[in-house]
C-alpha positions in Angstrom: 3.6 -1.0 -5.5 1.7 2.4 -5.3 -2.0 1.5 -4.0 -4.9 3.4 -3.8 -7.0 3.1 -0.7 -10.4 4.5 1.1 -10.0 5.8 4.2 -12.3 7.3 6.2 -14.7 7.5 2.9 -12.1 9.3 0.8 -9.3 8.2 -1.8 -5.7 8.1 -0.7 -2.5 6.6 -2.1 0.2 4.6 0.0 3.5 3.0 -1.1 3.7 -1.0 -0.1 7.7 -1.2 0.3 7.4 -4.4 2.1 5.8 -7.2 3.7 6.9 -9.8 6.5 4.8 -12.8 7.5 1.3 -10.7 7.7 2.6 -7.5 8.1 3.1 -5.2 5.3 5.6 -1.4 5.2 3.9 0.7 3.9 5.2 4.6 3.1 2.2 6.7 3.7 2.1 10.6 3.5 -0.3 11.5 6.7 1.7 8.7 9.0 5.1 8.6 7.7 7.5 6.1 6.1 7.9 2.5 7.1 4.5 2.3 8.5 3.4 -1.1 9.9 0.0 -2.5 8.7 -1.5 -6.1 9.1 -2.5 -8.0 6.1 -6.2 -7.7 7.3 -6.3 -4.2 7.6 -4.5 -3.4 4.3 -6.8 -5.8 2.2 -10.0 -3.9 4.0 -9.2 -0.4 2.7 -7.4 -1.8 -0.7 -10.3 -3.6 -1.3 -12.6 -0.8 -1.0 -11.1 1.2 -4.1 -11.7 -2.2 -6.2 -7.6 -3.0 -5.4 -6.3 -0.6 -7.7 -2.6 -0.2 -8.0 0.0 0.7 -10.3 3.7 -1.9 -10.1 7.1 -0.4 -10.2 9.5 -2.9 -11.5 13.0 -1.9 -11.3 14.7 -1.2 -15.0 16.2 -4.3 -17.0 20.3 -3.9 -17.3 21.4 -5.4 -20.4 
């Protein structure tokens, strides 16, 4: 799932790859892939940008 988020007042986008328990992996161009957030903290700056996000489903084989 490609989020956008506000950090720091401005608009950035992140890649959620993942989530255990309340931690979520998130790929994330100015810290690098496989980064580590807590639920908390994710819904915080997703929630800021109204949650906006865009779903990648992989393609159906038929």
């Amino acid at each position: 799932m490609i989020i956008r988020i506000v950090v720091g007042g401005y608009l950035h986008t992140i890649v959620v790859v993942g989530y255990k328990g309340d931690a979520f992996y998130v790929h994330d161009p100015a810290r690098g892939p496989y980064v580590e957030v807590s639920r908390r903290e994710l819904v915080s700056v997703w929630g800021a940008n109204n949650y906006r996000a865009i779903v990648v489903r992989g393609l159906r084989r038929s």
